[in-house]
C-alpha positions as MATLAB code, in Angstrom:
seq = 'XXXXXXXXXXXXXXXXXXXXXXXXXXXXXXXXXXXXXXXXXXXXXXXXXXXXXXXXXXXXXXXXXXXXXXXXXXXXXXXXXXXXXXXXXXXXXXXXXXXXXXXXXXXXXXXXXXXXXXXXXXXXXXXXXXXXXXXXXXXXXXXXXXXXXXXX';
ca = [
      91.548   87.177    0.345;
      91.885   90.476    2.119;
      93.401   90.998    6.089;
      93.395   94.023    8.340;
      96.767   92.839    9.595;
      99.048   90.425    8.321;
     101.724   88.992   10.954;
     105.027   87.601    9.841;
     106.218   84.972   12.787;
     104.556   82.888   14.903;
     106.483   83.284   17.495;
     105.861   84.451   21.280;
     105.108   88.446   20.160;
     103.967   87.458   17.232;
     101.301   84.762   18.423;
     100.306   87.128   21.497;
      99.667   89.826   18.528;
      96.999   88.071   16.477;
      95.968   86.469   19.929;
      94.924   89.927   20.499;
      93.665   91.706   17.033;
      91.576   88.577   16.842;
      89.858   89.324   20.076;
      88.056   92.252   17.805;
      86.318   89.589   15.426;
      85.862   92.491   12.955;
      89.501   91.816   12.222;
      90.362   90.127    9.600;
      94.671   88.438   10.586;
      96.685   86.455    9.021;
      99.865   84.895   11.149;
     102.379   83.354    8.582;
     105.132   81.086    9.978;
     107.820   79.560    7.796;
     108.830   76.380   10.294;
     106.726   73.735   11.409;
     103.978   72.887   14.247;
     105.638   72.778   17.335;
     103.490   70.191   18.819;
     105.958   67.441   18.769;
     107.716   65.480   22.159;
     111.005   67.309   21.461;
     108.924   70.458   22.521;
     107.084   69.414   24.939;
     110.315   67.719   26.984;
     112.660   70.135   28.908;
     115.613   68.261   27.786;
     115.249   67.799   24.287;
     115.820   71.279   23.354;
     119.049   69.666   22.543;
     117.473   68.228   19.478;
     115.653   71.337   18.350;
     118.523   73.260   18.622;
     120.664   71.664   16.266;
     118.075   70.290   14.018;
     117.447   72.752   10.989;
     113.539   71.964   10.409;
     113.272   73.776   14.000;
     115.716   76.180   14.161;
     117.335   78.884   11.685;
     120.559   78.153   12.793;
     121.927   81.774   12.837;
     125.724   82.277   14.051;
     127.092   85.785   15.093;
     129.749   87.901   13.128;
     133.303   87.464   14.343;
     133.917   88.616   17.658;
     137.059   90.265   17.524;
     137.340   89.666   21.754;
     136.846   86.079   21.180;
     139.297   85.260   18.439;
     136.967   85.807   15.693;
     134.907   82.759   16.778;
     131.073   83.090   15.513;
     129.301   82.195   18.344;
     125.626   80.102   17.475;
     122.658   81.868   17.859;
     119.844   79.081   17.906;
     116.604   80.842   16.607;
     113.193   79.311   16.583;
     112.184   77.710   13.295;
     108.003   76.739   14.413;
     105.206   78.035   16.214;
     106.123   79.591   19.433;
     109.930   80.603   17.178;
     112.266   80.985   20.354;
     109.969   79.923   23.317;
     110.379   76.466   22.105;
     113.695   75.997   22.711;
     113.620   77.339   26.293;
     113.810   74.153   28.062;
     110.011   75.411   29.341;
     111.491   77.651   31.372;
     109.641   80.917   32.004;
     111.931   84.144   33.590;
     110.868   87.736   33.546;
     113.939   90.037   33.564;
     114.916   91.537   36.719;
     113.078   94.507   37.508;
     115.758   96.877   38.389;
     116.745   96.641   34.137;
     113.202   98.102   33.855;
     113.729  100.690   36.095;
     117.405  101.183   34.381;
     115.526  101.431   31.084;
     113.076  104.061   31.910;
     115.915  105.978   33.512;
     117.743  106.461   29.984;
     113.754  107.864   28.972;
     111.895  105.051   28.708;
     109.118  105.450   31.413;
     106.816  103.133   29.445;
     109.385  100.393   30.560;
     109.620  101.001   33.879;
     109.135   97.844   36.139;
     105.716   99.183   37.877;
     104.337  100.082   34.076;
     105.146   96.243   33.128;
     104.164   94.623   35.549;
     100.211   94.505   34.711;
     101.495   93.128   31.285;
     103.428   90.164   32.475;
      99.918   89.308   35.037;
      97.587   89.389   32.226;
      99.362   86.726   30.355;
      99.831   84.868   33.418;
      98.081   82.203   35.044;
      99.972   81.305   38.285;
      99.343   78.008   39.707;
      99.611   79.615   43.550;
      96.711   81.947   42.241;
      96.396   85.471   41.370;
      98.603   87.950   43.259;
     100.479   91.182   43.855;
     103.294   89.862   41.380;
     101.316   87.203   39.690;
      98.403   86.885   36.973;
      95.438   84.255   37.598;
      93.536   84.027   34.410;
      96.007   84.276   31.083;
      96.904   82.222   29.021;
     100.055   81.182   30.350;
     100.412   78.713   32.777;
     102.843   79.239   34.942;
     103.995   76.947   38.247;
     106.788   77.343   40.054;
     109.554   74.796   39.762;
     109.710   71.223   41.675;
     113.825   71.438   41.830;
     114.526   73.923   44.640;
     118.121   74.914   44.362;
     119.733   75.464   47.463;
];
């Protein structure tokens, strides 16, 4: 069998990718993904991400070097081991980065980052449960509410 474009990782960019070659149906993808499905409860539960964390069928396990500030610890770096990789083990939680570290990273000559030149990005994979917006994408594939738990 022959592919166009062969994707290593199924996780978030790596999903979104063949989400996206595929919408050409002249292209012929393959997405490869070493862990497992990630349609279990321990996914689909804020909480348990305690169990996928430390369980090695769902997560690589990776620590850091020494940190030489730290005592030499090696601090864990939990790393998604099944479709969706790290997204699964975010508790559901979903949190674009501030938008002044855009506009710090276009600053240092990055203008495609820039916070007005994301934006449209984040909206089309959006689809906001208030409806579509100046911030906010109605119709991708995201769903996206905000939280019940309003922190004072």
């Amino acid at each position: 069998m022959q592919f166009d474009y062969i994707i290593i990782g199924a996780g978030s960019a790596g999903c979104v990718l063949a989400n996206r070659l595929t919408n050409n149906s002249q292209n012929k993808v393959a997405l490869f993904e070493a862990g497992k499905p990630s349609d279990i409860w321990k996914v689909k539960m804020p909480l348990a991400l305690l169990y996928t964390m430390h369980d090695p069928k769902y997560n690589w396990k990776y620590y850091s070097e020494p940190e030489p500030h730290l005592h030499n610890r090696k601090l864990f770096c939990p790393r998604g081991k099944m479709i969706g990789g790290c997204s699964t083990h975010n508790g559901m939680v979903y949190v674009r980065g501030n938008s002044n570290d855009y506009e710090r990273w276009a600053s240092f000559g990055l203008p495609s980052w820039s916070y007005k030149n994301v934006l449209p990005y984040f909206k089309k994979i959006e689809s906001w449960s208030g409806g579509e917006n100046e911030y906010r994408g109605g119709n991708g594939l995201l769903p996206v509410n905000q939280s019940s738990n309003k922190n004072p």
